[in-house]
Backbone as JSON, one array per atom type, in Angstrom:
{
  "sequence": "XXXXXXXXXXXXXXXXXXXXXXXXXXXXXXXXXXXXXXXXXXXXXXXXXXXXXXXXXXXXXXXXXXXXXXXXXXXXXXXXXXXX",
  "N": [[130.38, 261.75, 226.37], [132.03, 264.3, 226.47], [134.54, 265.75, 224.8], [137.82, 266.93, 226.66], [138.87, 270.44, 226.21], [142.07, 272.25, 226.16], [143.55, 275.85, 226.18], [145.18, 276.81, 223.8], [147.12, 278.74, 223.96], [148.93, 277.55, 225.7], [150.98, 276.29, 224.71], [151.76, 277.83, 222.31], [153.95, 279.3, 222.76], [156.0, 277.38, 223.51], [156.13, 276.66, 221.07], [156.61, 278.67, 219.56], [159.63, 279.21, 220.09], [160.99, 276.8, 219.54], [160.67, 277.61, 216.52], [162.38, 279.39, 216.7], [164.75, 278.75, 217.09], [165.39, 277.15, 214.87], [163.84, 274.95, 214.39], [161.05, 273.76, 212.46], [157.82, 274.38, 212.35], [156.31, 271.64, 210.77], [158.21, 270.49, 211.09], [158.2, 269.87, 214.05], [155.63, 268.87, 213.93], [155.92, 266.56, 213.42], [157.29, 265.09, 214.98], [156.01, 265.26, 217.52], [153.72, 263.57, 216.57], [151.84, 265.13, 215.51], [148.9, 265.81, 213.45], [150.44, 268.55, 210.93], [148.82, 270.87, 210.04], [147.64, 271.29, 211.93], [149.22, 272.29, 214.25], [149.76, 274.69, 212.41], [147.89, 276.11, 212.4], [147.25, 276.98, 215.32], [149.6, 278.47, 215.48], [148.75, 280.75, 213.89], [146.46, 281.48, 215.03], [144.02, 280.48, 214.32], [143.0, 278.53, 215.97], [142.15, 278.3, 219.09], [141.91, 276.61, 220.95], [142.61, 273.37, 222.28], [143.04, 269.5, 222.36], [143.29, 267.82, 225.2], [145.58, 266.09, 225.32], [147.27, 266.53, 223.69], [148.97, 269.41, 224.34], [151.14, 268.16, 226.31], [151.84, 266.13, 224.46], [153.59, 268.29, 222.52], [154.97, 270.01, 223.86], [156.77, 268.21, 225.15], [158.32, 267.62, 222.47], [161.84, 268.61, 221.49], [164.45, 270.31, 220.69], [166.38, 268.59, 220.4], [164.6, 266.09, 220.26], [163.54, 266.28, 217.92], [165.81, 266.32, 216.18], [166.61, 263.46, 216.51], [164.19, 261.76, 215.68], [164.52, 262.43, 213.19], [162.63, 264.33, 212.14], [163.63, 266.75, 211.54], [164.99, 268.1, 208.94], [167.61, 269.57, 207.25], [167.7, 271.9, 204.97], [169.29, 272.09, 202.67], [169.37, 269.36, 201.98], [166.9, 268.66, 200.89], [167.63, 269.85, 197.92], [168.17, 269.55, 194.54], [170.79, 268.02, 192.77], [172.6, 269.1, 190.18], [174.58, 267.47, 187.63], [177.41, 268.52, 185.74]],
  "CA": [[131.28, 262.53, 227.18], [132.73, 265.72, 225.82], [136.68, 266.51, 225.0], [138.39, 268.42, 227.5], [139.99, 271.08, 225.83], [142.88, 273.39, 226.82], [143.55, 277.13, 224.96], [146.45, 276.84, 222.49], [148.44, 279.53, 224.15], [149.91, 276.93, 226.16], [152.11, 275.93, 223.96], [152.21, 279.06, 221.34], [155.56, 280.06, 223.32], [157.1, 276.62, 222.92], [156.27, 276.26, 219.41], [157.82, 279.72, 218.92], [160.75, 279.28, 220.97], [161.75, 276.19, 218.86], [161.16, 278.2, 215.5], [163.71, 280.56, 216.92], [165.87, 277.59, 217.41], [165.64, 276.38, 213.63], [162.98, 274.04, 214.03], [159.96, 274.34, 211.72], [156.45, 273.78, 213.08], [156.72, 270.95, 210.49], [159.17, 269.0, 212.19], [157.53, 269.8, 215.14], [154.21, 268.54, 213.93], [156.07, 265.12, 213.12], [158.21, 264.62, 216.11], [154.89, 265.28, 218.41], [153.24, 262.95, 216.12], [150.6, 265.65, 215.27], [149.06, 267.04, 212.03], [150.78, 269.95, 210.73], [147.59, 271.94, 210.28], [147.44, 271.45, 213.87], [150.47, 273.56, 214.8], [150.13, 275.73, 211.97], [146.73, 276.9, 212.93], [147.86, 277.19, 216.58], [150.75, 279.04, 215.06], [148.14, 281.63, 212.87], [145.24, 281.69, 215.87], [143.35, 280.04, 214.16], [142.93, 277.6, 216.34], [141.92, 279.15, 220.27], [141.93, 275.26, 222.01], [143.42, 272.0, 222.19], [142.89, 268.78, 223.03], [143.57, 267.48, 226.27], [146.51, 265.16, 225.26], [148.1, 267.53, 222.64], [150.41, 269.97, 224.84], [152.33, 266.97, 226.74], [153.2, 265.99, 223.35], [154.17, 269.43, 222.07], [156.24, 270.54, 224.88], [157.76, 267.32, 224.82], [159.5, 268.3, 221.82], [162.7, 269.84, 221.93], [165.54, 270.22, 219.73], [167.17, 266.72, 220.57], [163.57, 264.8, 220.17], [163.47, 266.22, 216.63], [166.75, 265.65, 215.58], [166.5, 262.25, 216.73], [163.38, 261.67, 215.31], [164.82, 262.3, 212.14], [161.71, 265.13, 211.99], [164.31, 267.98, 210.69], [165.74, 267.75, 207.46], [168.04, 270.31, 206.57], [167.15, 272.34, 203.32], [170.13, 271.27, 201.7], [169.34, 267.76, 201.62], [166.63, 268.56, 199.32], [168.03, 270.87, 196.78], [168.38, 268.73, 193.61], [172.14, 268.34, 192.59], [172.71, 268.98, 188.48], [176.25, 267.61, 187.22], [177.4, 269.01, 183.71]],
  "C": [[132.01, 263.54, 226.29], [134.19, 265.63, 225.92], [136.86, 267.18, 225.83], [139.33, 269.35, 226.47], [140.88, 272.31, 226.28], [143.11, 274.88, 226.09], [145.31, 276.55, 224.94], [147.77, 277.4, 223.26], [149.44, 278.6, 225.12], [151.14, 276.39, 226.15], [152.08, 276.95, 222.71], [153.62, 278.94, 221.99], [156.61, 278.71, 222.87], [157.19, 276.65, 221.32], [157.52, 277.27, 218.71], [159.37, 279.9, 219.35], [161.59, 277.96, 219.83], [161.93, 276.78, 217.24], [162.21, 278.66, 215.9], [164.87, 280.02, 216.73], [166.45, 277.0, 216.1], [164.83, 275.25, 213.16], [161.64, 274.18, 213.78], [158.83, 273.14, 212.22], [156.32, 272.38, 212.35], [157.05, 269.79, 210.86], [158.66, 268.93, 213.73], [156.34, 268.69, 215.21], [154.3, 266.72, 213.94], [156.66, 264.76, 214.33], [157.05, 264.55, 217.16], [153.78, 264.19, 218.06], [151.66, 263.42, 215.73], [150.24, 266.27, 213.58], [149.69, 268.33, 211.66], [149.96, 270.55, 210.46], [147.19, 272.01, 211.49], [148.06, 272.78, 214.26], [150.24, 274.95, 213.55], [148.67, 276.51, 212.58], [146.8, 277.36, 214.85], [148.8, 278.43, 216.28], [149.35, 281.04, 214.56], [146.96, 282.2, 213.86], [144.07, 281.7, 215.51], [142.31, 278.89, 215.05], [143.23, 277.74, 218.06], [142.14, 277.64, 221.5], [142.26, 274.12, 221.17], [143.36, 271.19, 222.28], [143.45, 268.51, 224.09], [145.23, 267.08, 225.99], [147.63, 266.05, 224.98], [149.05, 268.56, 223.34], [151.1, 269.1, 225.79], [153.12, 266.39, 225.26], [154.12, 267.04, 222.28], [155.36, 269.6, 222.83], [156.9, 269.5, 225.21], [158.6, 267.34, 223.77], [160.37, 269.37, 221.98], [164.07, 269.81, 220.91], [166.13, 268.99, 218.95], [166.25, 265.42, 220.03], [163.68, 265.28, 218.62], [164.66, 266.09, 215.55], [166.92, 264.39, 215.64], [165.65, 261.45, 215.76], [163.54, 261.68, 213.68], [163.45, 263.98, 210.89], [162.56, 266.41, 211.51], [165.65, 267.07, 209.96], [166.43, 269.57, 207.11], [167.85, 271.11, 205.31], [168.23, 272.36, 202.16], [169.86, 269.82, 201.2], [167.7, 268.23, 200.27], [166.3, 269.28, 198.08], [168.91, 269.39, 195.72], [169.86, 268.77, 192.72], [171.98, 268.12, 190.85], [174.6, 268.66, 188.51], [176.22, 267.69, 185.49], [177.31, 267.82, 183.29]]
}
């Protein structure tokens, strides 16, 4: 039986809508529970279709699921602190 697959652009807009927001495909890719070469190639158009499953758990992320999730990390937290 063959994959169904869907085209990408279905979720291009969310993906970019949460960059806008502060949240990096990244944290996306973890909070959705997907590879990040997933989203980034989605992201680059590389990558024209989808699996079936894969935009319910995209567009299920949203700000709140990845702060929760613990999937965004600030870029302070890991800048390496020197004391004299």
């Amino acid at each position: 039986m063959a994959r169904v697959r869907l085209p990408a652009t279905l979720v291009l807009a969310h993906i970019q809508k949460l960059r806008k927001a502060g949240i990096g495909y990244k944290a996306v890719a973890a909070a959705a529970g997907l590879a990040k070469s997933t989203l980034a190639r989605i992201l680059t158009g590389e990558r024209a279709q989808i699996r079936r499953r894969r935009p319910d758990r995209i567009q299920a992320v949203d700000r709140i699921v990845a702060f929760e999730e613990l999937a965004f990390q600030p870029a302070s937290s890991g800048r390496i602190r020197l004391s004299a």
